[in-house]
N, C-alpha and C positions, 0 to 999 in steps of 0.2 A: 645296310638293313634290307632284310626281302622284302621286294613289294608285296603291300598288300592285295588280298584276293578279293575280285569282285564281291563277295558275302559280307567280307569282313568290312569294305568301304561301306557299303548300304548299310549295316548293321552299325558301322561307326556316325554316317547321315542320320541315321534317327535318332540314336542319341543326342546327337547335336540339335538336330528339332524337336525333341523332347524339352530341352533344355533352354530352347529358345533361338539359339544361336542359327540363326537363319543362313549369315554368310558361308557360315561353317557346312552346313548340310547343302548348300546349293550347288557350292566347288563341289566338293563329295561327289554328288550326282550328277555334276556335268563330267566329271572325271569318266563315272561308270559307263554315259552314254558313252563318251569319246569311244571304249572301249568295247562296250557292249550294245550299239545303237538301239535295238530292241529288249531294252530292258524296261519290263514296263512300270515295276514298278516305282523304277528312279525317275522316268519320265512322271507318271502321277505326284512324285512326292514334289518333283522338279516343280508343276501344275500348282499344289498345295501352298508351296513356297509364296509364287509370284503371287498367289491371289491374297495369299497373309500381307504383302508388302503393295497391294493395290494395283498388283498389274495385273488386269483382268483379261485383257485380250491375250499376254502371253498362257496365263495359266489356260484360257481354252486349248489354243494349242499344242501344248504340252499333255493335257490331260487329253485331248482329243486322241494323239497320239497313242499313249497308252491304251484309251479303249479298243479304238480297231487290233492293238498287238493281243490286251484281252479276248476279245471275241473271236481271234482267229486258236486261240490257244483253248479256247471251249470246247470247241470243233471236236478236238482229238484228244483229250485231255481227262485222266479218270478222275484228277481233283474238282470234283464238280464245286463241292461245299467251297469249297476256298478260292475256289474263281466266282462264283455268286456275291461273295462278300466282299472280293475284287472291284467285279462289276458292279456294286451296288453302293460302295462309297465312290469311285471314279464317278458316274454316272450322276450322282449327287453332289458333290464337288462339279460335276461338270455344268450340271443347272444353275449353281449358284455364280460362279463367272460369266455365263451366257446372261442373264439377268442383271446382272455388273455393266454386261457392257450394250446394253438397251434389245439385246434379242428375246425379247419375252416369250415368246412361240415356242424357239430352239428350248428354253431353259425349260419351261414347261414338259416339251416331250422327254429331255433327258430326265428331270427329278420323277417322273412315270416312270419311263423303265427304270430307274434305281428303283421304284417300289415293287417292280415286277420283281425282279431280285430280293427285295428286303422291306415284303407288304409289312412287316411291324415295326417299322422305324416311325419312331416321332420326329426324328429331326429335320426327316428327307419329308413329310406334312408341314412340319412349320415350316421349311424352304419351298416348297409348293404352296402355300398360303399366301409367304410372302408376294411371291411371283404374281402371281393369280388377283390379288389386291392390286398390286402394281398396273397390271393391264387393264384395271376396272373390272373386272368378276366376282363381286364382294356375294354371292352367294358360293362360289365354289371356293374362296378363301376361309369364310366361316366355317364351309363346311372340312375343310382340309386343317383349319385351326382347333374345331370339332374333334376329330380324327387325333391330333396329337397327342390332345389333354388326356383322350380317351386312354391313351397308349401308354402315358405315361403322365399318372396325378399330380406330380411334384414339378412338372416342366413351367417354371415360372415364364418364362420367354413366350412361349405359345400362348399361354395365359394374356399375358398384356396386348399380344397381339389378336388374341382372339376379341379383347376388348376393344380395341382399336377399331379391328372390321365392325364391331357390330354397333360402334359410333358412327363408322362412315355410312352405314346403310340407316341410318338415324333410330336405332334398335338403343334408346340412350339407356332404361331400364334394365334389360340385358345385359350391356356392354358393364353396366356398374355392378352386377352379379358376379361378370366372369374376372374384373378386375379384385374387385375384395375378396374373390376367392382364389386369385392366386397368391401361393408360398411366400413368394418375396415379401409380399407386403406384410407378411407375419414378421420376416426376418427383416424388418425395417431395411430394405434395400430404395435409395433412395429412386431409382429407375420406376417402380412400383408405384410410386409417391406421385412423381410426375406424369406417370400416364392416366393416375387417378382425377390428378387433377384437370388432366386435359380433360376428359369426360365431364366431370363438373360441372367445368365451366360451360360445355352444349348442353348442360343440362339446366342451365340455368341458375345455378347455386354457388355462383360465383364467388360468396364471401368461403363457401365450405373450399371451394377448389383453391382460393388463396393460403390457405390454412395446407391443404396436402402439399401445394408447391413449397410451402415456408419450409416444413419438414422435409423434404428433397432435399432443401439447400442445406437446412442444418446436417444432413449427415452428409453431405457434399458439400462443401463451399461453393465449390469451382465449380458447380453443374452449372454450365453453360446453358445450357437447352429448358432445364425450370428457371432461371434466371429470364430467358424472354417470353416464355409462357408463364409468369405475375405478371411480368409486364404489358404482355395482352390482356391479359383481364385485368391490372389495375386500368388500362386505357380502357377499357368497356365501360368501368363503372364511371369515366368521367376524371380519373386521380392521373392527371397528366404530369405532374412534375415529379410523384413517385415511379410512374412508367416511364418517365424517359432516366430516371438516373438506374432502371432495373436493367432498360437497355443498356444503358452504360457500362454498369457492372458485366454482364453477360459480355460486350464488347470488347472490356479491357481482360477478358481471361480468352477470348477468339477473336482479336481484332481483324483476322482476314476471313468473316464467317460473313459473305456477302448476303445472306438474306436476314440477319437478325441487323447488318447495318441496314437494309431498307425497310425493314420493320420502327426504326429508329427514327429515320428521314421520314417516313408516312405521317409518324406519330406528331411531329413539331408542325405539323400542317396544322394540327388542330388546337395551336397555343398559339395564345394572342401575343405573348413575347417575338417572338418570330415573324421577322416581315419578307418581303421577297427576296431582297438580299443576303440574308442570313440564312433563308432556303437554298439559294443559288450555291452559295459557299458550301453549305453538308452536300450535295448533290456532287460537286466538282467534286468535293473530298472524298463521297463514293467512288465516281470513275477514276481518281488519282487511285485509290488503293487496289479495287477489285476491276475494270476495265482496261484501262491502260497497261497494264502487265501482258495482254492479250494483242495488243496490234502487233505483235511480230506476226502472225498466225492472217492476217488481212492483206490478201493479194488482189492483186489487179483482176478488173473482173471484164468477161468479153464481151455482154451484149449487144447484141447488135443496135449500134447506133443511129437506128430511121426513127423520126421522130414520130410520125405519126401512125405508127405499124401498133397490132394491137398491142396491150402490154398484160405483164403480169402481174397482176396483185398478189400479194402474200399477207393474207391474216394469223397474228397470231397470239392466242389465246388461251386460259385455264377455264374461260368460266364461258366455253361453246356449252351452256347446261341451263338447268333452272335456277336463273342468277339475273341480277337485276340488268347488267348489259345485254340481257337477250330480249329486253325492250327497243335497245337502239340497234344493234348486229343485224337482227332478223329483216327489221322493215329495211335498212342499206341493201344487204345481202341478194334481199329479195326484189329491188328496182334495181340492180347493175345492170347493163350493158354487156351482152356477154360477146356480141358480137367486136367491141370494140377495147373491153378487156378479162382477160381469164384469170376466173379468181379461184389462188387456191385457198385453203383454210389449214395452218398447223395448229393441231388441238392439244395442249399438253392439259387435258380432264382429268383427272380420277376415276371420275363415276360418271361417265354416259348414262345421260336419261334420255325422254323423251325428247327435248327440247335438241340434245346435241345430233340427235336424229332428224328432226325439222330443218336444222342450222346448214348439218350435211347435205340437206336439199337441195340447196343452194350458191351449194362449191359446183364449179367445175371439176377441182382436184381435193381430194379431201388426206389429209397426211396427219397420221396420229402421232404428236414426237413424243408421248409419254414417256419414260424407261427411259430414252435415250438421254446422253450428254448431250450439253452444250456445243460441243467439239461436232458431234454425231449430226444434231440437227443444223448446226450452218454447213455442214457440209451436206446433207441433203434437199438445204433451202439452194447453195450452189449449183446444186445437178440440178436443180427445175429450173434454174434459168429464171431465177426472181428476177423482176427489174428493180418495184417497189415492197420492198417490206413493212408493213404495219404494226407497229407493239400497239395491244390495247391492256395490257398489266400495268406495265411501268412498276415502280416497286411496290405494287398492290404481292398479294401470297401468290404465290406459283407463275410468278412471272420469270421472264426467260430472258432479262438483259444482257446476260452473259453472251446469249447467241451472237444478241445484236452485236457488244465487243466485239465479235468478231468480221462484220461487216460483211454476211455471205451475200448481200445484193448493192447493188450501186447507190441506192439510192433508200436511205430509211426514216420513216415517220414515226410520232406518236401521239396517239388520241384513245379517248374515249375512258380511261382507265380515271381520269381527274385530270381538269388542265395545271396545267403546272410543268415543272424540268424534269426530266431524269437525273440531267448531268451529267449524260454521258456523249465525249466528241464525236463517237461514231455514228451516231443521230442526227442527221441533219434538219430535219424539220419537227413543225410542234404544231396541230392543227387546233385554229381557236377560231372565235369571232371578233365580231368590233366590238362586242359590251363587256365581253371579259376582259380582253387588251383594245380600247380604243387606240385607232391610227397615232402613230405618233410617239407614244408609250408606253414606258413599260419594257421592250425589247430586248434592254441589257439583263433583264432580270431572267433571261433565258439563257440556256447554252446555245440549242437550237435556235433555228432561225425559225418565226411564227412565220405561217400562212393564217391568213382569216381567212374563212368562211363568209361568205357574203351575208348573211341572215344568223345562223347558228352554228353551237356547238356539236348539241344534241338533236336527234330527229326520234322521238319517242312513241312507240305502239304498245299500249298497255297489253295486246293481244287478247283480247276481252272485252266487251259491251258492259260486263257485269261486275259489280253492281250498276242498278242506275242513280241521278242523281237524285236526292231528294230533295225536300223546301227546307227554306233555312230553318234548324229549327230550335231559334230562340223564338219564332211565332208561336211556338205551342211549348217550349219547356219552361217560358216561366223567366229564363233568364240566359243570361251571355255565355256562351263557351268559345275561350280561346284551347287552340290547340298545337304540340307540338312533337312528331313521330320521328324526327330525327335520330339517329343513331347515338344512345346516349354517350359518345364519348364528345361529340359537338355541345356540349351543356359546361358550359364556366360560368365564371365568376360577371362575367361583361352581359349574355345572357339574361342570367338570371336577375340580376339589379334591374334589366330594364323590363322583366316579365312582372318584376312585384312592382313598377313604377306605373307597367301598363294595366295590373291588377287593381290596384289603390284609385285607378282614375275610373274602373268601370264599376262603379260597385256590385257587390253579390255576382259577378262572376264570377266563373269556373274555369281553370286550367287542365284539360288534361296533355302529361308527358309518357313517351316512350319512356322506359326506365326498368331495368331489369329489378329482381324482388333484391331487398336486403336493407342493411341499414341506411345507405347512401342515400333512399327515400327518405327518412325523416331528416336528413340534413338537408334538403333539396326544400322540402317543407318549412324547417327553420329559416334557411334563405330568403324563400320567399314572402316570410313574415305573416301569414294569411290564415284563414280559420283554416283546421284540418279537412273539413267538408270541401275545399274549396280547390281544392287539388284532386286531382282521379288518376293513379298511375294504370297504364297499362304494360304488359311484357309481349316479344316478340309473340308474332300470331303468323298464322297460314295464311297466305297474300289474300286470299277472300274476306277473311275476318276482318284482315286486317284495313282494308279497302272500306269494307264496312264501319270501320270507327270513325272515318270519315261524317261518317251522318248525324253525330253528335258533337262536331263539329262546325264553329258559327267563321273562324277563321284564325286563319295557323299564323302563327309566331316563329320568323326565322330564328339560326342560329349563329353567331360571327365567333372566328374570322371563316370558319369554315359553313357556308351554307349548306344547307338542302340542295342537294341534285334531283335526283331520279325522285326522293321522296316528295318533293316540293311540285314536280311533275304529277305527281300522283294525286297526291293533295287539290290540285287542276284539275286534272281529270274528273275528281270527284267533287266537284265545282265551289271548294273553298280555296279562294283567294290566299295568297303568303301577304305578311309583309315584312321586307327585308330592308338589312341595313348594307350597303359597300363598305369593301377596307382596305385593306392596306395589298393583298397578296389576291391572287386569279381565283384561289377558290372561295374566296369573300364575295364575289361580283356574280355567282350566279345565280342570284336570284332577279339580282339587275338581268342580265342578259335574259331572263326566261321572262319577267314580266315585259320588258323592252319587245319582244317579239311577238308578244300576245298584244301591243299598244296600250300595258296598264300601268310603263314607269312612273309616270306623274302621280299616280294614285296608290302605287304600292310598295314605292323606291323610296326609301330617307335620304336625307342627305348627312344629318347628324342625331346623334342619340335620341335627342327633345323632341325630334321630326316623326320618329319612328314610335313612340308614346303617342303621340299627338294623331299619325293616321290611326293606330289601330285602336284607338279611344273614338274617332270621327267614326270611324265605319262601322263601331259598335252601337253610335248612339244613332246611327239614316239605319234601321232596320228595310223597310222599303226599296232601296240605295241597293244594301247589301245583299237581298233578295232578288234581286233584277240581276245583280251582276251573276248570282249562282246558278241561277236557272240558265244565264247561257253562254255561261265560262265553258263546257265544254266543248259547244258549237266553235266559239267563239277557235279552241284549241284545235281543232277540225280546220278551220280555215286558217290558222297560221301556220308559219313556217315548221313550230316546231312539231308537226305530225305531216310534212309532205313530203313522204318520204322520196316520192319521184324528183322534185325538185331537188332534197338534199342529198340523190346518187348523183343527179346532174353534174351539183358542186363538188362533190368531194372527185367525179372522173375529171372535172376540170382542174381542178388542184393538183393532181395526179398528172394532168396531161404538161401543166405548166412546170411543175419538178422534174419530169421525165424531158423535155425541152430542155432547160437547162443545163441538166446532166448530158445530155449530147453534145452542148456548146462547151462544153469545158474540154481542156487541153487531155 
């Protein structure tokens, strides 16, 4: 048989990727190079190939290739039109692999000039959109997703994604225009459904977003991805044993989809079924499935072992932003020691605000690993010569465990994210205090090995004077308000019983709860057994407002097994007292550890259910009592541990200094 002719191979490649048949068109075109090394366009389809099958760094390559043979073939060349349209999907293909493999910059310039070539493509706008979102640019995204729609009415893709961007810029009214106006959702496409309801749900109307996700699945079963977005918003609304079996399902159609399993691990934090142990156990089972497959990729690492030379910190975090950890980051940040260690920051943001600009202040080295892989950023936490590396996500959303699997520093911690385990081996340390883990125990309930903090967990700066505090004021309203602004997925069944026990004992008081709008309020209300008057819901508010609720406010009501954190700080700040119950698991105990630091355990701590009725019944009925302690709770928080922030960089360089010790003394 005569061989075929280079034409007829290319011409037979496409049909094969026409068809699907990828292996088939790949030979083909490595055939043609063999023969024809500057062919460009078997190199491009070469390009096209890898990146259909995930390999993003080859298809740069490849495609790279091709362009330079395109633009020399410009030069001299009378087919201008058909090298334009050459250069103008190469160049477009070539943005979207660049972006694949965390070059955001590169991808960005290449899908430009594809448009400079082919200014009326929408697809080369929604591939620049995408990109552009990626990097944090969510006005040149909109406007680039702007552009496609424009280009082309029917582009359902661009649609969702336009709605998308104009979520993340918190445009939620927008976003739900540009979603109900795209195509798909006419043509009941279930993709449609679920990005509908992701908006929803920021928008607050989380029974309506349950309803778009339900419809998702019904015309998908298998949609993995509206399977753990119900199950984020059933956890919103507080329906803990519907969201973890939603997780479930989603799990058992992508059991190796490591963020919907730590969306799943988060979730059991906050059921009372669950004790430390049975946390510890889903934790390991995370890093048995999704970390451990990763220590082949964990080499020996060289720093220089003087113990006392400065060292490297390495932060790393999604929420360097306007996010409740940049109460505790900032005031750390801003007491280090820079003389004695260099701190870098890796920011895997979104959306740079102001705040991630403040944050940056405060780096020595500031390193954005957004776009990149896991793979990508331990390998350029390696080139800095980390000593110590810091996770503050843990499996909170955009956190970066994966990196850690891969163990690019000697030496790795985790704080600040929630105390509690990862589960992951390649973590050696867990940073707590003595109230969350007193000496002694507790210890096996980790993977990591705990360091305590001398004093605290947390070192808290509201970054604000404002509001001030006011007088208590059940002096002037006539009557009692308990209150409680906890994240309403912290609200069960154990809760609520002792809120209507602490109700029933104060009479004509008032309850007001955090609590998104919908039905799950009049069951919260049934619950709690009590006239309708006597309940006040509020919904999320802007950190001022919400500070402000505070003042109607006489004193707040924990939540078990998971406490108030940051809220419960807050709640201090604005000089109402918590009273909390301990339990079984680390994040039950902090509200122990916060009043223990402030010297008001005896007065604010229960020891058992009846205990916990009984103070916050006592300190309803000393108005006086209660009145003293508000007026100078927040001095009172000024002079504790937990706002000094010099003292708590002292401790954490000293923690630092002692793990980095260690690590020199090992073989």
């Amino acid at each position: 048989m005569a061989e075929l002719s280079i034409q007829q191979m290319f011409d037979l490649a496409l049909q094969h990727h026409r068809r699907g048949q990828l292996q088939e068109a790949r030979e083909l075109c490595l055939g043609i190079v063999a023969r024809e090394p500057e062919h460009a366009d078997a190199l491009h389809t070469l390009g096209v190939i890898a990146l259909q099958g995930g390999q993003s760094q080859a298809a740069v390559e490849w495609i790279g290739r091709a362009i330079s043979i395109y633009v020399d073939r410009a030069n001299d060349s009378p087919q201008v039109e058909s090298l334009r349209r050459d250069l103008a999907e190469s160049h477009g293909n070539l943005g979207i692999a660049l972006g694949r493999v965390g070059r955001l910059d590169d991808a960005i310039t290449a899908l430009r000039q594809a448009l400079v070539f082919r200014p009326d493509s929408a697809e080369v706008y929604n591939n620049l959109g995408h990109v552009l979102q990626t990097k944090g640019d969510l006005a040149g995204a909109i406007d680039a997703f702007r552009r496609a729609v424009s280009l082309r009415s029917d582009y359902a893709e661009a649609y969702s994604n336009l709605g998308n961007a104009l979520r993340a810029a918190g445009r939620i009214d927008e976003a739900l225009t540009a979603l109900r106006r795209a195509p798909d959702l006419g043509a009941h496409r279930p993709e449609a459904y679920n990005h509908l309801g992701v908006t929803l749900a920021a928008a607050n109307r989380r029974e309506e977003a349950i309803a778009a996700f339900a419809q998702a699945i019904a015309l998908r079963p298998e949609y993995c991805e509206a399977h753990n977005n119900l199950a984020h918003t059933l956890q919103d609304l507080g329906r803990l044993d519907e969201a973890i079996a939603c997780f479930d399902r989603a799990l058992g159609i992508q059991p190796s989809h490591p963020t919907i399993h730590s969306n799943r691990l988060l979730a059991l934090h906050f059921h009372p079924r669950y004790d430390a142990a049975a946390l510890l156990r889903e934790a390991q089972e995370w890093n048995r499935r999704h970390a451990e497959p990763l220590k082949k990729e964990i080499r020996p690492h060289g720093n220089d072992r003087e113990a006392d030379r400065r060292l490297r910190i390495g932060y790393v975090s999604p929420d360097f932003r306007n996010h409740c950890q940049s109460f505790f980051t900032i005031p750390l940040l801003r007491q280090h020691n820079h003389r004695d260690f260099e701190i870098f920051c890796y920011s895997n943001v979104a959306h740079p605000d102001d705040f991630t600009r403040r944050i940056e202040g405060h780096a020595d080295v500031w390193r954005n690993i957004r776009g990149m892989s896991d793979e990508q950023a331990a390998e350029l936490v390696r080139s800095d010569r980390i000593d110590i590396l810091v996770d503050l996500a843990m499996h909170l959303c955009d956190g970066r465990l994966l990196l850690f699997a891969r163990k690019p520093a000697p030496v790795q911690v985790a704080w600040l994210a929630y105390p509690g385990t990862t589960g992951l081996s390649s973590i050696d340390y867990r940073l707590t205090d003595p109230f969350l883990d007193p000496p002694g125990t507790g210890d096996a309930d980790y993977c990591e090995q705990s360091f305590r903090l001398p004093d605290t967990f947390w070192c808290y700066d509201p970054l604000s004077g404002e509001p001030a505090v006011n007088a208590l004021p059940a002096l002037s309203a006539g009557h009692f308000t308990f209150g409680c602004l906890n994240n309403f997925c912290k609200v069960n069944g154990l809760a609520t019983s002792l809120w209507c026990k602490v109700l029933a004992k104060v009479p004509d008081s008032r309850l007001i709860v955090l609590c998104p709008p919908g039905e799950h309020r009049d069951k919260l209300r049934q619950a709690l057994g009590v006239e309708a008057q006597r309940i006040e819901f509020v919904a999320h508010q802007p950190r001022r407002q919400y500070l402000q609720t505070y003042h109607r406010i006489d004193l707040g009501l924990d939540t078990f097994p998971y406490n108030g954190h940051t809220t419960s700080l807050d709640s201090l700040w604005m000089g109402v007292p918590v009273v909390t119950l301990p339990g079984r698991t680390v994040v039950s105990r902090a509200g122990y550890s916060q009043a223990s630091n402030l010297g008001l355990a005896e007065q604010l701590v229960a020891q058992s259910p009846e205990q916990f009725v009984e103070i916050a019944a006592h300190l309803a009925a000393d108005l006086p009592r209660l009145s003293q302690l508000r007026a100078g709770l927040r001095e009172r928080m000024q002079r504790s541990p937990l706002m000094d922030a010099g003292r708590f960089a002292r401790n954490m360089e000293s923690a630092y200094r002692q793990m980095w010790r260690r690590w020199c003394q090992t073989p």
